[in-house]
Backbone as JSON, one array per atom type, in Angstrom:
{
  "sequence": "XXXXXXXXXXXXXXXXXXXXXXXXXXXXXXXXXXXXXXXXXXXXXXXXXXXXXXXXXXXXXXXXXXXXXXXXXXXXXXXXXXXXXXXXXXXXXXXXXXXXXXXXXXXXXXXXXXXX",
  "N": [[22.02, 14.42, 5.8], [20.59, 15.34, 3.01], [17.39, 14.13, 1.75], [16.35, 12.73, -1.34], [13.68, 13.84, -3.39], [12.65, 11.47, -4.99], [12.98, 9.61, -2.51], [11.5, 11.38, -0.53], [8.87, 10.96, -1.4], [8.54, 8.22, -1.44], [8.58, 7.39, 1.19], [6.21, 9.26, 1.92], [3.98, 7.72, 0.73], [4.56, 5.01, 1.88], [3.87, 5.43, 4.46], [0.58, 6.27, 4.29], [0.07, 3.77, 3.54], [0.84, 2.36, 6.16], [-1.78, 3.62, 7.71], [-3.57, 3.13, 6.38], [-3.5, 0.18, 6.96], [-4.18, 0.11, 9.75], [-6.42, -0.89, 11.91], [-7.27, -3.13, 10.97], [-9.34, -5.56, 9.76], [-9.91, -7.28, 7.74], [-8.11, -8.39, 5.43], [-8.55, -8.07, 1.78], [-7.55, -8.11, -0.58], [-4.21, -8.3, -1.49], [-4.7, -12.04, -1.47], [-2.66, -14.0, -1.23], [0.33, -15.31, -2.93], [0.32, -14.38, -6.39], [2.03, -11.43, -5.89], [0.3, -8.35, -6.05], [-0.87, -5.92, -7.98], [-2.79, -3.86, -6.83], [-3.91, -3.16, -3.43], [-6.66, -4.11, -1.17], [-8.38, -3.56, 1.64], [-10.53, -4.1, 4.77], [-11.89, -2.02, 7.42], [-12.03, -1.88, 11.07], [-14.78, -0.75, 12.48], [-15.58, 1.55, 10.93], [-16.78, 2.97, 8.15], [-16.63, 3.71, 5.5], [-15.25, 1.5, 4.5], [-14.78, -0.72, 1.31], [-11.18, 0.12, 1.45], [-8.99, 0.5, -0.93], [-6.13, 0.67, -2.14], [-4.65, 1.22, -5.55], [-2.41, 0.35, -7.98], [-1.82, 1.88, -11.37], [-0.96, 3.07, -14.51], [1.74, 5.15, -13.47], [1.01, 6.11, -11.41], [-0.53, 5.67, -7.67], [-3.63, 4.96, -6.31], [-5.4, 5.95, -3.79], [-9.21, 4.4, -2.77], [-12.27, 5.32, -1.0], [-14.42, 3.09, -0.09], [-17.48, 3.67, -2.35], [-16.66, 5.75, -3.53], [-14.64, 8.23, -5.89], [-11.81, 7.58, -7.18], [-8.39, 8.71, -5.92], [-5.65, 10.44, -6.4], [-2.78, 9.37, -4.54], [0.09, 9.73, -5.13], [2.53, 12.93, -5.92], [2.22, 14.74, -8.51], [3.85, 15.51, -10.22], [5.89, 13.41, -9.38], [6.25, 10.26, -10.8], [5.73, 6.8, -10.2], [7.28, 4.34, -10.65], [7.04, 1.45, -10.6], [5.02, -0.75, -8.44], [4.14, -3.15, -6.0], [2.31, -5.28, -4.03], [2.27, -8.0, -1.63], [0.72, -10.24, -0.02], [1.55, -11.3, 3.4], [0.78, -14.32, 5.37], [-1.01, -15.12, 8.29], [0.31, -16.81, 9.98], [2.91, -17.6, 8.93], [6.31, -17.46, 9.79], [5.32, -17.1, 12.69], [4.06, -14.29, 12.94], [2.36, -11.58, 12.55], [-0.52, -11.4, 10.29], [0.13, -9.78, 7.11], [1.25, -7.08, 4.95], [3.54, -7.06, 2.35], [5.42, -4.38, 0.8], [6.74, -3.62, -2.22], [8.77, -0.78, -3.99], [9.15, 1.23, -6.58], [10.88, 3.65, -7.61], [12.11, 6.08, -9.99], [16.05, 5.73, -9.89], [15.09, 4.79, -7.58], [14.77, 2.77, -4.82], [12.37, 0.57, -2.61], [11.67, -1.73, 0.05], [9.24, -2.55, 2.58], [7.46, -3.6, 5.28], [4.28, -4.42, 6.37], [2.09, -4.95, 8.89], [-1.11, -6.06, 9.71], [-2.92, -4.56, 12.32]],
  "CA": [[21.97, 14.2, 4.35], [19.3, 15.91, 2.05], [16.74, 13.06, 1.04], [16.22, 13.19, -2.49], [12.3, 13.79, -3.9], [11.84, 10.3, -4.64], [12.96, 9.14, -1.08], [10.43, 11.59, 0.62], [7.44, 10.27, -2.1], [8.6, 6.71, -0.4], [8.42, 7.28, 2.79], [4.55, 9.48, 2.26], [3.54, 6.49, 0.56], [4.44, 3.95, 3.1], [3.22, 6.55, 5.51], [-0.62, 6.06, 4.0], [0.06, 2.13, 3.4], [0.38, 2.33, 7.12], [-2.86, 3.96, 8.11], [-4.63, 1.64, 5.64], [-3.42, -1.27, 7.37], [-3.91, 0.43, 10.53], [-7.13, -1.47, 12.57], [-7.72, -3.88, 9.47], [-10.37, -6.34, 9.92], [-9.54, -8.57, 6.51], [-7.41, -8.17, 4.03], [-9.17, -9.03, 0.92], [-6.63, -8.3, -1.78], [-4.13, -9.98, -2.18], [-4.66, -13.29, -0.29], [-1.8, -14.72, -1.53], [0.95, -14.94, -4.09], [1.35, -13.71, -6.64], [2.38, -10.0, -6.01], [-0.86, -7.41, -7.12], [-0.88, -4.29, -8.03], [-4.19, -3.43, -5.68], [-4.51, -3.56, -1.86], [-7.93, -3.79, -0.11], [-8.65, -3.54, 3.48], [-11.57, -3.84, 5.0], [-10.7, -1.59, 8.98], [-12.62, -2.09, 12.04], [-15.44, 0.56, 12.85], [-14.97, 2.55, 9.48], [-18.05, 3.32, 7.4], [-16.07, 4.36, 4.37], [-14.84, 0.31, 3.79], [-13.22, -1.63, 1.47], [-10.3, 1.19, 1.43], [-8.42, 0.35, -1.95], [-4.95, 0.87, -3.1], [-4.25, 0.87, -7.11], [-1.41, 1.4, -9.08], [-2.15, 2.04, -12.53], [-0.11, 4.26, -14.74], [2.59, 5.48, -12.43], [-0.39, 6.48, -10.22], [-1.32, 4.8, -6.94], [-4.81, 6.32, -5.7], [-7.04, 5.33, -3.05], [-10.68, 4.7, -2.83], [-12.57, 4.85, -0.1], [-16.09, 2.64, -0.55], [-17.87, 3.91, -3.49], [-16.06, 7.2, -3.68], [-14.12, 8.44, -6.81], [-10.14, 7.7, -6.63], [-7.7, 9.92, -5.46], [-3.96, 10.07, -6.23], [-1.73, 9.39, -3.79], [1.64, 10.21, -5.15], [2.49, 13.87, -6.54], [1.64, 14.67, -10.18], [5.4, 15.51, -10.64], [6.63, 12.12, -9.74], [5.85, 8.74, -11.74], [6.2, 5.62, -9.78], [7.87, 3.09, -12.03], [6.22, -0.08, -10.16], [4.81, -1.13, -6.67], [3.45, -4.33, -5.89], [1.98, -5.96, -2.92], [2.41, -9.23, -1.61], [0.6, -10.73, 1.55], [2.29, -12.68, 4.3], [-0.24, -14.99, 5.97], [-0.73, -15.21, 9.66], [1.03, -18.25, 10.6], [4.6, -17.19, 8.66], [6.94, -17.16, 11.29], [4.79, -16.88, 13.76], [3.84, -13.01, 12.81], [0.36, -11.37, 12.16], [-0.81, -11.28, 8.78], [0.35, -8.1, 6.68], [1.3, -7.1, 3.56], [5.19, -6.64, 1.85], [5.36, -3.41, 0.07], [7.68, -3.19, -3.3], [8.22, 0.52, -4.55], [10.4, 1.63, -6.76], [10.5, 5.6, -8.21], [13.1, 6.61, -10.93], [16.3, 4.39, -9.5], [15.32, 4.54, -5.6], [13.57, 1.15, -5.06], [12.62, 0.1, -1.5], [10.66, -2.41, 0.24], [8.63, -2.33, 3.75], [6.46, -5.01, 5.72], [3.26, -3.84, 7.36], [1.86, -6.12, 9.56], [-2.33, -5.55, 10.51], [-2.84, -4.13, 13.76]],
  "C": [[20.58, 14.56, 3.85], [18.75, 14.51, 1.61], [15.98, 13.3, -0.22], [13.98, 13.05, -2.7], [11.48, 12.36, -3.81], [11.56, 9.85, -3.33], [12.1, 9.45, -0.19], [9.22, 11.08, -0.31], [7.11, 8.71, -1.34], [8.09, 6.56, 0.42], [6.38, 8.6, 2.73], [3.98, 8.2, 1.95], [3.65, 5.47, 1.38], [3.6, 4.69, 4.46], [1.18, 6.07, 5.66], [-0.65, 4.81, 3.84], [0.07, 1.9, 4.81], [-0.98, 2.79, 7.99], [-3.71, 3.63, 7.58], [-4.29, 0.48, 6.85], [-3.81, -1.06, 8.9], [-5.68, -0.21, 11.0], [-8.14, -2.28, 11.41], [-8.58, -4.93, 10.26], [-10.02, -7.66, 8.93], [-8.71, -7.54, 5.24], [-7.69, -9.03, 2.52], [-8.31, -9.06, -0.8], [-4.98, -7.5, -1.63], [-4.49, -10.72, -1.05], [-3.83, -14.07, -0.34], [-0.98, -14.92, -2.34], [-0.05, -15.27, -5.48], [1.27, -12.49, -6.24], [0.8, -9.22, -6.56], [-0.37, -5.97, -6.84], [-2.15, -3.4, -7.21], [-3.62, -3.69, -4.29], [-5.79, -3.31, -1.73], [-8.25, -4.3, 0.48], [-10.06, -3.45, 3.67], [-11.23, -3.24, 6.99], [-12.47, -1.79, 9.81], [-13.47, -0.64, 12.47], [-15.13, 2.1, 11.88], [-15.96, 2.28, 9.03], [-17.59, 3.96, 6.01], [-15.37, 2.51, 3.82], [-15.7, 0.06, 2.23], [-12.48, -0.18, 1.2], [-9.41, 0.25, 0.42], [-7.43, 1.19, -2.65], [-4.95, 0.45, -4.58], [-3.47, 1.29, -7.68], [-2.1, 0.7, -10.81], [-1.5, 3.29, -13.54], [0.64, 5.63, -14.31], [1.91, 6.55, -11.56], [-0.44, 5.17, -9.28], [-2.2, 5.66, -6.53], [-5.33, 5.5, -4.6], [-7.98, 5.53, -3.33], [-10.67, 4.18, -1.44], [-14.18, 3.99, -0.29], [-16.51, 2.92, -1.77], [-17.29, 4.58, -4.61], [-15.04, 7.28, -4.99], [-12.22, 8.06, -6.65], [-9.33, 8.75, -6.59], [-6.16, 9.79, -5.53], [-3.54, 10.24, -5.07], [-0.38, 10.02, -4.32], [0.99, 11.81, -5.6], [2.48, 13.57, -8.0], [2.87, 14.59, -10.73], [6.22, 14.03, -10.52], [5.67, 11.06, -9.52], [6.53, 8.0, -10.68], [6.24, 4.74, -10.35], [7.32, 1.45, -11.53], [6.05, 0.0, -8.54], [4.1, -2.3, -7.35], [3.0, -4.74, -4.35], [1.8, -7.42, -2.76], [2.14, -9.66, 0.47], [1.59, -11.88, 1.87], [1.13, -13.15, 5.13], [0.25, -14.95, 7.31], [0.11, -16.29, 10.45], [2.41, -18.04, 9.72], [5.07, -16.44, 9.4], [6.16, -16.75, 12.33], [3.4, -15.14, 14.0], [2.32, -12.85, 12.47], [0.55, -11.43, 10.61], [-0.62, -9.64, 8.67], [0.94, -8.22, 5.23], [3.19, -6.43, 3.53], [4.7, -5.42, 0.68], [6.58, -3.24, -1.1], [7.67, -1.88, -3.88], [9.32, 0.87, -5.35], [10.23, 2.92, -7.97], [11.8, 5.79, -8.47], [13.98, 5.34, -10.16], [16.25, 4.16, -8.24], [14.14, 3.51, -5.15], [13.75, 0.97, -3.12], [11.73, -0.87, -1.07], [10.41, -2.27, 1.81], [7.73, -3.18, 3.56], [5.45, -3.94, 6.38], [2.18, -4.61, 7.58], [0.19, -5.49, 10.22], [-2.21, -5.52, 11.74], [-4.22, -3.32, 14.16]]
}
């Protein structure tokens, strides 16, 4: 089955939400409900920290440290909302990580990603 535009924007985006989270040190936004529209990581042996997710008018960009932001999605497609929402280390037993909400035109999905 052909995966429609949005579906592959999804799956890059979780793609880079994984290699953020990928040898995290602290997770300094969010820390807790409610839901934000930011992530930032601070990663282990990285000289470019805090690494910062933002959505802001159906833009998410990164920054890395000082550095200017950078879209993530394509220019062609608008992402109609994301949110992030940490899970603390002691729920269910699991590491601390973050719940991902995404949802582009009507293809909405969600993904866990757990620091490592």
């Amino acid at each position: 089955e052909k995966s429609s535009l949005e579906d592959e924007e999804i799956n890059f985006i979780f793609q880079k939400i994984d290699w953020v989270l990928a040898g995290v040190s602290a997770i300094e936004i969010p820390t807790g409900p409610p839901a934000s529209l930011t992530l930032r990581v601070r990663k282990y042996n990285f000289n470019e920290n805090p690494i910062t997710l933002e959505f802001s008018s159906s833009t998410l960009s990164i920054k890395r440290r000082n550095e200017a932001s950078i879209p993530l999605n394509s220019g062609s497609v608008k992402i109609d909302s994301i949110s992030f929402s940490h899970i603390s280390p002691a729920f269910y037993g699991r590491p601390e990580g973050i719940e991902v909400a995404i949802q582009i035109g009507n293809h909405f999905a969600t993904s866990t990603f757990y620091a490592r």
